[in-house]
N, C-alpha and C positions, 0 to 999 in steps of 0.2 A: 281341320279347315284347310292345311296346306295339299294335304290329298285332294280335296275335293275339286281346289284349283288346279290344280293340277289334269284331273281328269278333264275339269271343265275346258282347261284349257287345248288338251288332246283332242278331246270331240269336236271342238271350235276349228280346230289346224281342218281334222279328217273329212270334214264337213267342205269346208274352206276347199279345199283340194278337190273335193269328190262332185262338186256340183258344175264342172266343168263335163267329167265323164257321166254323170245325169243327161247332160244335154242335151250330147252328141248320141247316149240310146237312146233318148225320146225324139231329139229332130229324127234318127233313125226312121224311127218307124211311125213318124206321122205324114200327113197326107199333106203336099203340095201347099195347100190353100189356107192349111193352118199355120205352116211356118210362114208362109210371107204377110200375115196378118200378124203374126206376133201375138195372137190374145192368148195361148196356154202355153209358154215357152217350157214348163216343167211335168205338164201331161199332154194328153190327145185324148180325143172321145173317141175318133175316128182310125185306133191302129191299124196300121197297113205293113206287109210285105214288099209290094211292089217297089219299094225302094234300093231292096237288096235285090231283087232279080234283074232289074236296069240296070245296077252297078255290075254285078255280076255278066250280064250281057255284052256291057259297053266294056267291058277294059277285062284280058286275060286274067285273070285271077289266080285260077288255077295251077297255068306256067309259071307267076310269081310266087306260089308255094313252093311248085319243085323248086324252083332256083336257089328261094332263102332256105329251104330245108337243106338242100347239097351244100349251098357255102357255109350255113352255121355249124352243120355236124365236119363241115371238113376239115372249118378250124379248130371244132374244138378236137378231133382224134389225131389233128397233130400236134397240138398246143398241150394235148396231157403226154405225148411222149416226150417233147422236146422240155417241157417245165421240168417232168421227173428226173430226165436222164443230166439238166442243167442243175437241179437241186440237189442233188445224188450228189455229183462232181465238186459243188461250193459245201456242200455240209460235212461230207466222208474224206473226200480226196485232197490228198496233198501234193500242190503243184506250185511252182513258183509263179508269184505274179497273182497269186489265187485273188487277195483283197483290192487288187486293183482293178483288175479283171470286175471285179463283182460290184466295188464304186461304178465301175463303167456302165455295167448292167441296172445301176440304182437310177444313175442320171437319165437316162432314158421313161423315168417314172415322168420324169420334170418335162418333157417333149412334146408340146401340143401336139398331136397328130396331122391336123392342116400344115405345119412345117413342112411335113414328108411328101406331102401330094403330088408336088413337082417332081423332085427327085423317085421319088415311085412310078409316075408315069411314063419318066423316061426308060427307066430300067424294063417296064414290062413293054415299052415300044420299042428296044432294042432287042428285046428275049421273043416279039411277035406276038405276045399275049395280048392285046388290046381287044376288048371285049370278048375277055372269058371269063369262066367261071372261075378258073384259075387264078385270075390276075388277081379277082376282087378278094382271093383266101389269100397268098401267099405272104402281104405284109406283115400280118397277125397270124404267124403260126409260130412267132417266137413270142414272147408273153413275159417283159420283166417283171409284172405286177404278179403273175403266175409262180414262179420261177421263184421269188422273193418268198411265199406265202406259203410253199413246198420247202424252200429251204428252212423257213422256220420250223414247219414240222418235222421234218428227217432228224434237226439238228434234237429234237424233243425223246426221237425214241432213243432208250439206253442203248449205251456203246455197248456194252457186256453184252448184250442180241447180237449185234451185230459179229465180235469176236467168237461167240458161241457159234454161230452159224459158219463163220472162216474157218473154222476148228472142224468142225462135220464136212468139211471138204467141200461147202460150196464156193463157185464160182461168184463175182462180183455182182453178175445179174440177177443170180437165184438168189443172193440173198437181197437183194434191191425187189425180186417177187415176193418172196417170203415172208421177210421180215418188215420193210418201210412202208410200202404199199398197203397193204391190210392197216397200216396203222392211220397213215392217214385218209381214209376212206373220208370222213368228213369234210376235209380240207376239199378232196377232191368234188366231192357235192357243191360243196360253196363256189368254187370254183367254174364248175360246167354250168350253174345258177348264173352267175357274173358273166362269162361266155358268151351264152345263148341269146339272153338279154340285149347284150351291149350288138351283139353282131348282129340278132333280126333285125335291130330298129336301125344299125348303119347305114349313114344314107349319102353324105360327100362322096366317100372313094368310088361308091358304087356309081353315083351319080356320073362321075370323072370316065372313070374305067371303062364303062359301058356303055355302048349305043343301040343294042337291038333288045327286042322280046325274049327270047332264047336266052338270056344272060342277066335281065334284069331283076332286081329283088324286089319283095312287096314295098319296100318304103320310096323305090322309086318309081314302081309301079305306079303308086299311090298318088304321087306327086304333078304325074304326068295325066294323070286322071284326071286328080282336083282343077290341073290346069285346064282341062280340056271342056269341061263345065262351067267355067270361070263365068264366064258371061252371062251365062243365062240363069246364075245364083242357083240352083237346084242342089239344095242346102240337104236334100234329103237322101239325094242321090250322093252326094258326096260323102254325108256323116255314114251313109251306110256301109261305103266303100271301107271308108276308117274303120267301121266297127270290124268289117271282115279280117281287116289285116291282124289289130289290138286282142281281136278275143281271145287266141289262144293263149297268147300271153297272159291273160288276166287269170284264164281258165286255172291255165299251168303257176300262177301264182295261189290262186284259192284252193286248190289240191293240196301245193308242198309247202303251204305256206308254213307251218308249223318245223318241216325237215329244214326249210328256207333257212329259219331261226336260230335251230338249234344246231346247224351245220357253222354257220359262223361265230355261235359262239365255242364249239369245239375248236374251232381253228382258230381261236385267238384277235379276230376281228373285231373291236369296240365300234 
């Protein structure tokens, strides 16, 4: 009986949750006349496209692809070297000052983001980055949530690897190829999942950082959209706009969802 609540109760959450993203596909793709009548808010008789080619028409889309694809791969292919080469150094290396150093790296977990805003835009209007592509990667390309989550693994592969491979003449980095790397392969999945994720959908700094098309990401693209239709409520044109940004996301969840799972629980994530 305690299962079946259980489940009952799961299905009830998924549900709960899931009739939001219902909505926004079906105003999608229904026709003007039905959503301002409100009579089938969860089907349409009448499915239409037309909603996604006005959105598509009216607001760069495209350009907002390239932008978020270049900033989210930018940060994560520097955020997996700077995590590794940061969890190498707290797990293997002995240095003085190592546990303070690495408290220091903790508190930073505790740091609302919005704190930084200010202090970030000044440093990228001093360095002349204001509205790049650069501006909006450079404050997430260190990653203590990263860096912490690597160091636990490193610290998991056996030292004797490690000495074995010192012992065969390798250098500090070939064995940080060799040996750590391959092990935690997992870790890293879970990690580029959390990445990708958290930095498509970033929308403050982007918002802040940026002022043109050329540099804009889909969530503010988005944003600027929605507002630009405000008035004239064209719910259709708008949820479409959403859908274009959300799908791949969703796609790319329902593909890995399973490597999703089982990456985190390799890596020690409850």
């Amino acid at each position: 009986m305690g299962k079946i609540l259980n489940y009952c109760l799961l299905i009830f959450l998924g549900l709960l949750f899931f009739i939001p993203l219902i909505w926004v596909f079906i105003t999608s793709i229904s026709p003007s006349g039905e959503i301002i009548s409100g009579s089938n808010p969860f089907w349409t008789k009448n499915p239409t496209l037309n909603n996604f080619k006005e959105a598509w028409e009216a607001a760069p889309f495209l350009k907002y692809y390239l932008n978020t694809l270049i900033i989210v791969f930018g940060v994560l292919i520097v955020q997996l070297l700077t995590i590794t080469l940061a969890a190498y150094a707290f797990a293997r290396v002995n240095f003085k000052g190592k546990e303070i150093l690495f408290i220091a790296f903790l508190i930073q977990l505790m740091i609302q983001p919005e704190i930084l805003l200010f202090p970030n835009y000044q440093i990228m209007a001093q360095l002349g980055l204001v509205d790049t592509k650069l501006a909006v990667m450079m404050p997430y390309w260190a990653s203590a949530f990263g860096m912490f989550l690597m160091r636990q693994t490193f610290k998991q592969v056996p030292y004797e690897l490690d000495e074995a491979s010192k012992m065969d003449g390798s250098r500090w980095w070939q064995t940080l190829w060799h040996v750590y790397i391959p092990a935690a392969r997992p870790t890293y999945v879970a990690f580029a999942l959390v990445s990708v994720s958290t930095h498509w959908s970033n929308f403050m700094w982007p918002l802040i950082i940026t002022d043109s098309v050329d540099n804009r990401p889909l969530t503010v693209g988005l944003a600027l959209f929605a507002q630009a239709f405000e008035t004239g409520a064209q719910w259709g044109v708008i949820t479409a706009g959403t859908v274009t940004v959300i799908l791949p996301l969703l796609i790319a969840f329902f593909i890995f969802q399973k490597q999703f799972v089982s990456s985190f629980m390799h890596s020690g994530i409850k």
